[in-house]
Biopython code that builds the backbone (N, CA, C, O; Angstrom):
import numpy as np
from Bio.PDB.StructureBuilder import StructureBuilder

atoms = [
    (1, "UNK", "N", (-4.094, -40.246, 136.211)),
    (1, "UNK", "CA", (-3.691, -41.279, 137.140)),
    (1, "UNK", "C", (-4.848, -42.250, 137.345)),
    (1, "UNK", "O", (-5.849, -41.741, 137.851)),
    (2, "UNK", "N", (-4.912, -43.641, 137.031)),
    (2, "UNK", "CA", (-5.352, -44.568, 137.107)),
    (2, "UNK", "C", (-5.904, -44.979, 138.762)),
    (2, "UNK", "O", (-5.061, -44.535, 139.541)),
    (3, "UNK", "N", (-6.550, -45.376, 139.191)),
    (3, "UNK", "CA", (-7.088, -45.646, 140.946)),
    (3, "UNK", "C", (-6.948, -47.112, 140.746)),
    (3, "UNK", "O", (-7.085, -47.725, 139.687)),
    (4, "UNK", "N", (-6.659, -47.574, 141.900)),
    (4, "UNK", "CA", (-6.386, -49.345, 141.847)),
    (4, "UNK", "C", (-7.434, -50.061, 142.179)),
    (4, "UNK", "O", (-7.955, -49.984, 143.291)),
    (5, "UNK", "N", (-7.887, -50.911, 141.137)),
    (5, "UNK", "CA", (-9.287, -51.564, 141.532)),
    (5, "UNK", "C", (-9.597, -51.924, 142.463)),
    (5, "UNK", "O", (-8.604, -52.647, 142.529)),
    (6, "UNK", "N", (-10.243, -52.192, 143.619)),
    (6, "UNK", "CA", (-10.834, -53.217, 144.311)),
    (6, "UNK", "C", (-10.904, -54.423, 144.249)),
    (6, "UNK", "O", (-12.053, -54.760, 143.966)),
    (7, "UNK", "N", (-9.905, -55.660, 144.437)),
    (7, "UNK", "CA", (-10.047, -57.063, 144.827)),
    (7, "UNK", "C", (-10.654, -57.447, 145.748)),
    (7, "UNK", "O", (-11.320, -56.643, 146.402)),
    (8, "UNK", "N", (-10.616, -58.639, 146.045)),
    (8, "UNK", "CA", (-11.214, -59.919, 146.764)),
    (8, "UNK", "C", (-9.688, -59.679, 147.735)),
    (8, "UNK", "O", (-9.647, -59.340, 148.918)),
    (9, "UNK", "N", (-8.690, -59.926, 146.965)),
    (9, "UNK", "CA", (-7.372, -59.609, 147.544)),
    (9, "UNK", "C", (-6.903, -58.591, 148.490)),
    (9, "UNK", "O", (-6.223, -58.615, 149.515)),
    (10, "UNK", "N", (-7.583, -57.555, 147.698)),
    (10, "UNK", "CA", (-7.758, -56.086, 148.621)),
    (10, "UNK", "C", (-8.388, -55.852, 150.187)),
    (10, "UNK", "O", (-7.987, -55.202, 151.153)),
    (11, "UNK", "N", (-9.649, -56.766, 149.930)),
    (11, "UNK", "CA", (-10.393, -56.851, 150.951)),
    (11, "UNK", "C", (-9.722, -57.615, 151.895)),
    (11, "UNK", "O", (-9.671, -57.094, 153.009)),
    (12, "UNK", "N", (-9.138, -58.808, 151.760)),
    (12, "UNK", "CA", (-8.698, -59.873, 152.940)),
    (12, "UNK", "C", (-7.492, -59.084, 153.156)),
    (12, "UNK", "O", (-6.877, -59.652, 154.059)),
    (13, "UNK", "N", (-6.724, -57.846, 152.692)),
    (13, "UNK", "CA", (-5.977, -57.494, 153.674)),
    (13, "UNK", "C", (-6.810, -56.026, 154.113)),
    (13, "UNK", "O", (-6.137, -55.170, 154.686)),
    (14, "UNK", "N", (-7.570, -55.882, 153.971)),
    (14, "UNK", "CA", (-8.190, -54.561, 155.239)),
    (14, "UNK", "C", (-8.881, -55.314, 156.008)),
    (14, "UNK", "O", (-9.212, -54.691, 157.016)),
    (15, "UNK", "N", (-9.507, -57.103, 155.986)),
    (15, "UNK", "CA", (-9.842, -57.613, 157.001)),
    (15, "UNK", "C", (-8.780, -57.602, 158.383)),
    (15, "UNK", "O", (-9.182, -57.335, 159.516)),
    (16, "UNK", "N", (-7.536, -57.902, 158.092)),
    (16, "UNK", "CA", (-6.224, -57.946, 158.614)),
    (16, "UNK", "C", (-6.248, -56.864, 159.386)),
    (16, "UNK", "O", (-5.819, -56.924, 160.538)),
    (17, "UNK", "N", (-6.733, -55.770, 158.884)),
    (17, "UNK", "CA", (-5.882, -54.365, 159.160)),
    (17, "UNK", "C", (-7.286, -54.087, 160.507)),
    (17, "UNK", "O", (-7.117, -53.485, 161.567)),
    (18, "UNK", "N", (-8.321, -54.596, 160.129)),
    (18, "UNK", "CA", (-9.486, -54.311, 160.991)),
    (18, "UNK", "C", (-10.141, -55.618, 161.923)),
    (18, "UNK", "O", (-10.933, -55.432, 162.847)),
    (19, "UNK", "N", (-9.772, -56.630, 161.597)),
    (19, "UNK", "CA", (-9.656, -58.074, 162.873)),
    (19, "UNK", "C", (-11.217, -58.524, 162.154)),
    (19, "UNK", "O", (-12.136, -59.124, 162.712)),
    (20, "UNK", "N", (-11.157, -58.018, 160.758)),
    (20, "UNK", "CA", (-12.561, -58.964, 160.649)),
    (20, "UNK", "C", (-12.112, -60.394, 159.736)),
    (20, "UNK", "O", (-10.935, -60.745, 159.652)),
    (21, "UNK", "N", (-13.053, -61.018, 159.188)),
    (21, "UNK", "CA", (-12.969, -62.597, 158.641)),
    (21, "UNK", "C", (-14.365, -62.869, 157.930)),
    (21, "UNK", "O", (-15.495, -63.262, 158.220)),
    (22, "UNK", "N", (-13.717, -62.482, 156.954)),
    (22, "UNK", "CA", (-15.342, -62.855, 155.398)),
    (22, "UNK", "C", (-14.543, -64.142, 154.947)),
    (22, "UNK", "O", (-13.424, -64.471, 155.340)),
    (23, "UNK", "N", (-15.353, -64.804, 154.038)),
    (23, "UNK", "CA", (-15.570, -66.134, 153.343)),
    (23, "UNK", "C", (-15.086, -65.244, 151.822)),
    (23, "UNK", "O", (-15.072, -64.035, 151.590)),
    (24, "UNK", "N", (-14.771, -66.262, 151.082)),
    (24, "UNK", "CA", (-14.323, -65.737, 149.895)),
    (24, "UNK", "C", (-15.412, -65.167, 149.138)),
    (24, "UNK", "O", (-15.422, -64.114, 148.500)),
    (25, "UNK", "N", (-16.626, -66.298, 149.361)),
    (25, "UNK", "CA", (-18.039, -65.739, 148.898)),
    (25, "UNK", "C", (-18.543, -64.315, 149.090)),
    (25, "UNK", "O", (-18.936, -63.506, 148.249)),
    (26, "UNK", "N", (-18.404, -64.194, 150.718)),
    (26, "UNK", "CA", (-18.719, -62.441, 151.096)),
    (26, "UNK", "C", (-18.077, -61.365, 150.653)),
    (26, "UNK", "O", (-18.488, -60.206, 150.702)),
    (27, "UNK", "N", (-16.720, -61.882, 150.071)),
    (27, "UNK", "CA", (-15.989, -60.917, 149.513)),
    (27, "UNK", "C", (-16.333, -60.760, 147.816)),
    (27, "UNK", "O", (-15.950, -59.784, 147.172)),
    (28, "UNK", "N", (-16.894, -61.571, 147.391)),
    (28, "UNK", "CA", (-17.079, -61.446, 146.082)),
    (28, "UNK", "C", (-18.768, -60.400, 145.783)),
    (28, "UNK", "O", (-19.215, -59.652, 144.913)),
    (29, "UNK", "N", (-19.206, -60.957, 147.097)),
    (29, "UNK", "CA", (-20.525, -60.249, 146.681)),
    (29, "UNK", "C", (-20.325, -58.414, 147.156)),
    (29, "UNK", "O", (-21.148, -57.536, 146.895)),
    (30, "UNK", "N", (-19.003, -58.226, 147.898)),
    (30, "UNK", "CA", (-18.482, -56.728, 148.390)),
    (30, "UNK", "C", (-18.058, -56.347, 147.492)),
    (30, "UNK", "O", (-17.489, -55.299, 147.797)),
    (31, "UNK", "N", (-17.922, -56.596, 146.165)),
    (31, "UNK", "CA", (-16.989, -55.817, 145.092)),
    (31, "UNK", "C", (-17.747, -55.031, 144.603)),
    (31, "UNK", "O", (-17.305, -53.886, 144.699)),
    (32, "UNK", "N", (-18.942, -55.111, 143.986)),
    (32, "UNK", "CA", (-19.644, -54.348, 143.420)),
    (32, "UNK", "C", (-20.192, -53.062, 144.239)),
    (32, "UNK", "O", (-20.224, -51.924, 143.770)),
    (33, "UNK", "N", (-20.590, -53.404, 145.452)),
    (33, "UNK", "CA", (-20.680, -52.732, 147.015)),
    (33, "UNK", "C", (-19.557, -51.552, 147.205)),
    (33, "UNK", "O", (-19.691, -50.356, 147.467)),
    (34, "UNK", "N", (-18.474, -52.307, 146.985)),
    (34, "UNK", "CA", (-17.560, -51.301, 147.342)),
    (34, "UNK", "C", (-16.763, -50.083, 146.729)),
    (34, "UNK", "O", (-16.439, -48.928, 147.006)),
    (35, "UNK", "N", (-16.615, -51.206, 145.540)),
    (35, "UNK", "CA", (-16.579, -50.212, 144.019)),
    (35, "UNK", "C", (-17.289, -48.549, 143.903)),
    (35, "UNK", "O", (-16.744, -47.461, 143.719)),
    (36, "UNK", "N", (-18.931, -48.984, 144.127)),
    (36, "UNK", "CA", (-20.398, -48.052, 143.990)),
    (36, "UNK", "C", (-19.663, -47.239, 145.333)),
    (36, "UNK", "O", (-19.039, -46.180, 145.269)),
    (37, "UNK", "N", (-19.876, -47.890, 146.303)),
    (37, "UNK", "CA", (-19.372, -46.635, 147.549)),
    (37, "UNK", "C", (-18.413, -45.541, 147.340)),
    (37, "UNK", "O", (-18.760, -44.379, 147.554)),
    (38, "UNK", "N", (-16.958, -45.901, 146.843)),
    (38, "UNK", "CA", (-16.259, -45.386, 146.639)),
    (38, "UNK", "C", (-16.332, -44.568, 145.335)),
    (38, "UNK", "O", (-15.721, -43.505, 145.447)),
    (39, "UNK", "N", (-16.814, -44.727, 144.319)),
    (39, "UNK", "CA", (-17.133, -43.848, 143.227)),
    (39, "UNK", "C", (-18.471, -42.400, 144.082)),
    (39, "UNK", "O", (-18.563, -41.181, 143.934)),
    (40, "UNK", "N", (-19.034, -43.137, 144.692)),
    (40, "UNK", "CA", (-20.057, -42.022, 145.508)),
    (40, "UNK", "C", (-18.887, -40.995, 146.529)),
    (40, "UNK", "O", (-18.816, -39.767, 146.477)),
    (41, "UNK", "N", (-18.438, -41.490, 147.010)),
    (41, "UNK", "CA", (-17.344, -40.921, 148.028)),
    (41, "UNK", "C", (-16.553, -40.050, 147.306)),
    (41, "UNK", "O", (-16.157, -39.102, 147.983)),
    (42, "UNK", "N", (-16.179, -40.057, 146.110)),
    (42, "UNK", "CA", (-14.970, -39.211, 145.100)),
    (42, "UNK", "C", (-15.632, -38.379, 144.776)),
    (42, "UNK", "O", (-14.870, -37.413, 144.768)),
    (43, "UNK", "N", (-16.949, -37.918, 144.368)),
    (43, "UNK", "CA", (-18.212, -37.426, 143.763)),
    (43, "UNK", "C", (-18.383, -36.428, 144.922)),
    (43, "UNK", "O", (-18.131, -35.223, 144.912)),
    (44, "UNK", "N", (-18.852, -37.165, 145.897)),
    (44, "UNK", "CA", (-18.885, -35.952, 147.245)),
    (44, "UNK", "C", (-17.815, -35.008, 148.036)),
    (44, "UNK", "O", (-18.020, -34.123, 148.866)),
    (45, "UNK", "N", (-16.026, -35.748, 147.221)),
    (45, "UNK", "CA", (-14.934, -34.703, 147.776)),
    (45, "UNK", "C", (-14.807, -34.479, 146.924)),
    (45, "UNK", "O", (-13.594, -34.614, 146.764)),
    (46, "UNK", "N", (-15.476, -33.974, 145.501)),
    (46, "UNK", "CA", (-15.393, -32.415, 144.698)),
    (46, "UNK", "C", (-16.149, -31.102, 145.228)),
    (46, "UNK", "O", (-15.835, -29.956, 144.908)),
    (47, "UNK", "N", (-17.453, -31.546, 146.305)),
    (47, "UNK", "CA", (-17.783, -30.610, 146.493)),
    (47, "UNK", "C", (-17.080, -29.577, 147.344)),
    (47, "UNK", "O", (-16.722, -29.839, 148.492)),
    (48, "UNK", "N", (-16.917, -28.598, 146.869)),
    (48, "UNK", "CA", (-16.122, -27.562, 147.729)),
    (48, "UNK", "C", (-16.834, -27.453, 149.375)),
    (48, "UNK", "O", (-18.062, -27.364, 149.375)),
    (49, "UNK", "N", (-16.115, -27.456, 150.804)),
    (49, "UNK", "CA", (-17.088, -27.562, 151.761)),
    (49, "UNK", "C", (-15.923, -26.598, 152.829)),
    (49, "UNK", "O", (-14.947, -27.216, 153.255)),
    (50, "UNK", "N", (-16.065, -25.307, 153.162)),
    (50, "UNK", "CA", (-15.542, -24.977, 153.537)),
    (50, "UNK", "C", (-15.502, -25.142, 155.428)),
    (50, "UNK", "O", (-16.473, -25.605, 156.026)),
    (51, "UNK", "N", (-14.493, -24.777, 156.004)),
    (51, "UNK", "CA", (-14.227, -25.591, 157.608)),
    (51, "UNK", "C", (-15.390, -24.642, 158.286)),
    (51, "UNK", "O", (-15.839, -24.988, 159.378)),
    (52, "UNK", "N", (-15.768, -23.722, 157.792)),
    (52, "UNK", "CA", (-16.721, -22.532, 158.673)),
    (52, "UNK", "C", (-18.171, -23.418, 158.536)),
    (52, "UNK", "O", (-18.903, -23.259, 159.512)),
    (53, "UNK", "N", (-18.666, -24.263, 157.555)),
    (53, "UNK", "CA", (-19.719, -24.920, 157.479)),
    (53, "UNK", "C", (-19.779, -26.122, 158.791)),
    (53, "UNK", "O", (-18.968, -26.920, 159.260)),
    (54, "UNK", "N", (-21.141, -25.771, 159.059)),
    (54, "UNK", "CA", (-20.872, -26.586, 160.516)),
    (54, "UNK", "C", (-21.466, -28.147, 159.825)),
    (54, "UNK", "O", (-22.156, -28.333, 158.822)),
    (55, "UNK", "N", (-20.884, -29.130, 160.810)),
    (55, "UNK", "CA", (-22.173, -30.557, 160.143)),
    (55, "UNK", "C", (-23.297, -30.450, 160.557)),
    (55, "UNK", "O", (-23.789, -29.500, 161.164)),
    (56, "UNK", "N", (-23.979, -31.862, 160.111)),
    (56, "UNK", "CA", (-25.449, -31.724, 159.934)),
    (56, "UNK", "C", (-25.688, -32.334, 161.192)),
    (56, "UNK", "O", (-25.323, -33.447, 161.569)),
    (57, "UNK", "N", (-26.433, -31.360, 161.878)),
    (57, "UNK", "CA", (-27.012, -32.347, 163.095)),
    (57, "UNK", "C", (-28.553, -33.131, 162.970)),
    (57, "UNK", "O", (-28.991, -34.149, 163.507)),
    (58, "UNK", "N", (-28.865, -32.620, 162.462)),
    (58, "UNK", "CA", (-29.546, -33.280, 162.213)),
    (58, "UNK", "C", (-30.734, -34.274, 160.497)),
    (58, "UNK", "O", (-31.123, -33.601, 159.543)),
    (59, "UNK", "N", (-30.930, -35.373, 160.578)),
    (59, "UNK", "CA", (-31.068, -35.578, 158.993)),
    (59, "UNK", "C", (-33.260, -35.546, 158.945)),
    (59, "UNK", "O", (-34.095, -36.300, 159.444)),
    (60, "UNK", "N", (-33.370, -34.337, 158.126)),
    (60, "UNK", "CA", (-34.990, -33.965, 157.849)),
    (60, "UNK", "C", (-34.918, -34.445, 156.351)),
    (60, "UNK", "O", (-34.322, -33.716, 155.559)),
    (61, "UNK", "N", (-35.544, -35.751, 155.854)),
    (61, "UNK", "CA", (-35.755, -35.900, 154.431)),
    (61, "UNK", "C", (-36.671, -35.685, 153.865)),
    (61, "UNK", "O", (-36.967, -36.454, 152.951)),
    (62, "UNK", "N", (-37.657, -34.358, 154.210)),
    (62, "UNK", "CA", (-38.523, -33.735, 153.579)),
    (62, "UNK", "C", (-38.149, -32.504, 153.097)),
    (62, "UNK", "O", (-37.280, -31.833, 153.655)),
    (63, "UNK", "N", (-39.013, -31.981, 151.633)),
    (63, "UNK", "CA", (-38.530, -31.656, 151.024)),
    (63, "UNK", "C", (-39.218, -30.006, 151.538)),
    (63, "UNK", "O", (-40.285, -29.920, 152.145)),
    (64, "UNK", "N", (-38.148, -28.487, 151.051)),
    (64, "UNK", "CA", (-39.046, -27.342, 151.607)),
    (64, "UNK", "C", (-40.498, -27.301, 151.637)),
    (64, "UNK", "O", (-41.009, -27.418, 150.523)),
    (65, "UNK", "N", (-41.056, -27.207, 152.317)),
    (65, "UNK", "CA", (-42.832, -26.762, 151.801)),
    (65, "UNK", "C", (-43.681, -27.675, 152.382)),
    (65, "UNK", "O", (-44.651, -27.325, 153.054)),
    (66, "UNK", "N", (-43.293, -29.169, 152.107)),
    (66, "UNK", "CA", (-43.572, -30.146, 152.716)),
    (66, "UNK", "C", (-44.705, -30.168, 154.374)),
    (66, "UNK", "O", (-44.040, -30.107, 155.408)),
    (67, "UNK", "N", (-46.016, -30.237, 154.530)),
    (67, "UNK", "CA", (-46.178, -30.511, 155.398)),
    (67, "UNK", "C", (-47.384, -32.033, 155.388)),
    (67, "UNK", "O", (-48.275, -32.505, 154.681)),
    (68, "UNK", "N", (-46.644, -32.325, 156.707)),
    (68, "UNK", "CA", (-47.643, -33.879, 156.774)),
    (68, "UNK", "C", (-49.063, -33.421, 156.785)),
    (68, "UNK", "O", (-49.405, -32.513, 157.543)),
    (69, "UNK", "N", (-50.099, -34.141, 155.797)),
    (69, "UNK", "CA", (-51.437, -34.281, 155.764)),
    (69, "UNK", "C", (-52.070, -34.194, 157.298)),
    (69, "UNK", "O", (-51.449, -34.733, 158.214)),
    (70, "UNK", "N", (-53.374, -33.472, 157.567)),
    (70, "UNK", "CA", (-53.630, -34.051, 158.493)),
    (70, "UNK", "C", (-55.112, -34.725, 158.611)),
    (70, "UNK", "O", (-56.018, -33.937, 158.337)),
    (71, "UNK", "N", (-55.470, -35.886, 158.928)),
    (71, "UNK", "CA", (-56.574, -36.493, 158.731)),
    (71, "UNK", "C", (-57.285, -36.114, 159.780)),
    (71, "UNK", "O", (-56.760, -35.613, 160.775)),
    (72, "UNK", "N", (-58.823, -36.363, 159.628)),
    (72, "UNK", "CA", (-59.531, -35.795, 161.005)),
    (72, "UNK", "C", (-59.757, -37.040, 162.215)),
    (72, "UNK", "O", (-60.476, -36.924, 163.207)),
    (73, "UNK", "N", (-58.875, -38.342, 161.807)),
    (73, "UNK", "CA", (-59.089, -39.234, 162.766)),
    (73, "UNK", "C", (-57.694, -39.118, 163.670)),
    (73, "UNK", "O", (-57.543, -39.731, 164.726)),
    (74, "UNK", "N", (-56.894, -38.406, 163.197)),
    (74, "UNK", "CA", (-55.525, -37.914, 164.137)),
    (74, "UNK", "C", (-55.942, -38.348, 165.526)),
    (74, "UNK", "O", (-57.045, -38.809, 165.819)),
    (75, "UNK", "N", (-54.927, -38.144, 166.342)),
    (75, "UNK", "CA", (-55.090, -38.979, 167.789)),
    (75, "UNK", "C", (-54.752, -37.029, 168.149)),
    (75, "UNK", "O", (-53.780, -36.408, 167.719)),
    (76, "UNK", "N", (-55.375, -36.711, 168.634)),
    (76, "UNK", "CA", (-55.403, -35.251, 169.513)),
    (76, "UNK", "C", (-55.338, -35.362, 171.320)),
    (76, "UNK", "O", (-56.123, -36.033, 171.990)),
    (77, "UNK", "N", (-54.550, -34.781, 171.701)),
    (77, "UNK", "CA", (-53.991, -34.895, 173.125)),
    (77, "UNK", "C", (-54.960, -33.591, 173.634)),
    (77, "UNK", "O", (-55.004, -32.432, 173.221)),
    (78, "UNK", "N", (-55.672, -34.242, 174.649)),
    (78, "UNK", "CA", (-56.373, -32.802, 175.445)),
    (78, "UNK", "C", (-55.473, -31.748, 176.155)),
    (78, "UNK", "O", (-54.417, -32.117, 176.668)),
    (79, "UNK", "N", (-55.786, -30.705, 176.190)),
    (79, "UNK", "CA", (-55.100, -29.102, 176.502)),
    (79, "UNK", "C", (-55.313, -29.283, 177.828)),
    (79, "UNK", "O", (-54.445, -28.909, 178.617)),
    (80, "UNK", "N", (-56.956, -30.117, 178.466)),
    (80, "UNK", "CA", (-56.969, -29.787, 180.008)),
    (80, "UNK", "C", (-56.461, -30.104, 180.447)),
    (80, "UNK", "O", (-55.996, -31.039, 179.794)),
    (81, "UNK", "N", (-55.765, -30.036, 181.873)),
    (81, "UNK", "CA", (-55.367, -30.349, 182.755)),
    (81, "UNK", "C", (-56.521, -31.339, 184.212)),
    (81, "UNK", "O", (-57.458, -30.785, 184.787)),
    (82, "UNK", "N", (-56.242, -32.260, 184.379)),
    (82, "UNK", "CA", (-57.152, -33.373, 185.187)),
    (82, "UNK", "C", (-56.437, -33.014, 186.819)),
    (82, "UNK", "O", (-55.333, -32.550, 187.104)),
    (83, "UNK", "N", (-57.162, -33.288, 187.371)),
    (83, "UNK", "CA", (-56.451, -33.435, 188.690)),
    (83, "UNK", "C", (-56.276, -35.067, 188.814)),
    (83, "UNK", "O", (-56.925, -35.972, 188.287)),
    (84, "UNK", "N", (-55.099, -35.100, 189.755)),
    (84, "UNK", "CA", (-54.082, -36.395, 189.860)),
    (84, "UNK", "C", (-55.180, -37.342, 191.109)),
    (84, "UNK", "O", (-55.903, -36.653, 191.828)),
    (85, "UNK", "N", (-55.206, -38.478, 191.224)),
    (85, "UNK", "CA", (-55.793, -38.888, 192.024)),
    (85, "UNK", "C", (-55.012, -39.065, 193.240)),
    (85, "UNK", "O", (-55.540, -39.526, 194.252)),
]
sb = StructureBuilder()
sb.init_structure("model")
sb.init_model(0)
sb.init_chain("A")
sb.init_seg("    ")
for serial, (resi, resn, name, xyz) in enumerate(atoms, 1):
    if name == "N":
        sb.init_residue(resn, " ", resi, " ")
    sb.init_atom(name, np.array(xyz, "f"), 0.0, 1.0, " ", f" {name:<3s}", serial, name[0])
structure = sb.get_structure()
C-alpha cells in the first residue's frame, strides 16, 4: 500500500482543520520538513512499546559512564554555615 504524498495542497487543508494561515512560500519550504518528520514517526511505530513501559520523564543526553570534567577553578559553595545579620 502506497502512503499519499504530502502537498502544498495537503497542508492548506490541515491549516483549515487547525485555524492556522501560511503563504504558499511557507508551505513549500514545509514539504521537505514534513515528509523527513513523518518517515521518522513510521520508524519509531515499529518499535514494539509495550502499555506497562512508563514515559520518559525525564530527557538526560548523556551517554552511561559519562561524568562532567571537573576543573579546579569550579565555583565551590561553602559547607559553613554564617550567622544571619
Amino acid at each position: 500500500m502506497s502512503e499519499p504524498k504530502i502537498t502544498v495542497e495537503t497542508i492548506a487543508a490541515a491549516e483549515q482543520l487547525l485555524g492556522l494561515a501560511y503563504t504558499e512560500r511557507e508551505r513549500a519550504k514545509m514539504l521537505d520538513d514534513l515528509e523527513g518528520q513523518i518517515a521518522s514517526a513510521r520508524v519509531r511505530r515499529v518499535v514494539p512499546l509495550a502499555n506497562s513501559v512508563p514515559m520518559a520523564m525525564r530527557f538526560d543526553p548523556r551517554l552511561p559512564g559519562f561524568a562532567m570534567p571537573q576543573r579546579a577553578n569550579s565555583l565551590r559553595l561553602s559547607s559553613g554555615a554564617d550567622a544571619l545579620p
